[in-house]
N, C-alpha and C positions, 0 to 999 in steps of 0.2 A: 327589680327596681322598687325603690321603696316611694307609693306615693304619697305626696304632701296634702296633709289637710291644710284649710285654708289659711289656719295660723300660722304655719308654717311657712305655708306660700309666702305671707305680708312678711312674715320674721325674715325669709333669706330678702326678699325684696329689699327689706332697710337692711338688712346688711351690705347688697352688693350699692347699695347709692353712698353709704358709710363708706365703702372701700371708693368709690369715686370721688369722692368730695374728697378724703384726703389724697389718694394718689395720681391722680391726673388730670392737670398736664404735667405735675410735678415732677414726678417720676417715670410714669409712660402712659402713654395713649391707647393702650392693651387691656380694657375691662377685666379679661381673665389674668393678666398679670397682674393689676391692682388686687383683684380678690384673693387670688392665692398669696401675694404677698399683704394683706389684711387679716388673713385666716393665720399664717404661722404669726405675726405681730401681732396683733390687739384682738380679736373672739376671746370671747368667753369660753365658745361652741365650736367644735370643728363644723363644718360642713363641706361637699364634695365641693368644688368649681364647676363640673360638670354631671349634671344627671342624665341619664340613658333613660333614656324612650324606648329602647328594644322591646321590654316587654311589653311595653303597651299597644305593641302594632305598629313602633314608628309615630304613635302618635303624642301632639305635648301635651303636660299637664297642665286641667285649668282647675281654677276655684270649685267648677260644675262637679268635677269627680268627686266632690264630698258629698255629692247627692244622687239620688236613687235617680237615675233619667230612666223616659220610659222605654219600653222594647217595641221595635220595629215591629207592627201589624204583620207584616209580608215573610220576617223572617227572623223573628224573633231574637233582633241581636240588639244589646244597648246603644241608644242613637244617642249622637253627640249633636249638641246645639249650636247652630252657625247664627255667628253677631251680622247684621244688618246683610241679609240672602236677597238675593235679585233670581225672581222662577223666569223658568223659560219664553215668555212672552216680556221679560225685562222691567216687570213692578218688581219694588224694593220694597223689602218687609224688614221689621224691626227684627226678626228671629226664624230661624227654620230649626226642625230637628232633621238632624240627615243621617242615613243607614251607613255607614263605610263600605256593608256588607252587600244590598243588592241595589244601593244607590237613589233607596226612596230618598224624596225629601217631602219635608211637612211644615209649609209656612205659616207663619203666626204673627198676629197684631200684637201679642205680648213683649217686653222689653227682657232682656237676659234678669234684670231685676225682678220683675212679675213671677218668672218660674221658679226663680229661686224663691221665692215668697210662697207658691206654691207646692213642692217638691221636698218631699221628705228625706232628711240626711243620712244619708248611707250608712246602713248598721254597725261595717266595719270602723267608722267615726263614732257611732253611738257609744263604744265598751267604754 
């Protein structure tokens, strides 16, 4: 799976609103039929309709993968960051970092903004 750095991300994003605004309701109510029918008519760019997760664990891609997250204390695997986490006793935090792997979490008064401000961009972005 090839992942998207964040220009990317925003470029398919105004593509697939580009394929909404002209195909539906006009044509169908099918976001994936509008884009594939956007993609052979009007792109410049081919792009897939559908990107696989497979390798990534199943899991989606965000903005965040263009950055170096830190590794899990416990078990040393890359944590992904969860938008507005509620811990066990049920306070809500602007952010957690969570394990996928042994299921830590790590809450924070930081905003996904804050880390990102923090958080150096991932070297395969860097070349």
């Amino acid at each position: 799976m090839k992942k998207l750095t964040f220009n990317e991300f925003q470029n398919r994003i105004e593509e697939v609103a580009k394929a909404s605004k002209i195909f539906i309701p006009h044509i169908t109510d099918n976001i994936s039929i509008a884009f594939e029918l956007y993609q052979k008519i009007l792109a410049e760019e081919a792009m897939p309709v559908m990107i696989s997760t497979q390798e990534a664990g199943g899991q989606s891609m965000t903005p965040m993968d263009d950055y170096e997250r830190p590794k899990c204390p416990e078990c040393d695997t890359d944590m992904r960051l969860k938008i507005f986490a509620v811990d066990p006793e049920g306070k809500e935090w602007p952010t957690a970092w969570a394990c996928t792997n042994c299921l830590a979490e790590f809450y924070s008064e930081k905003t996904e903004r804050e880390w990102r401000g923090e958080l150096n961009i991932a070297k395969h972005i860097q070349k």
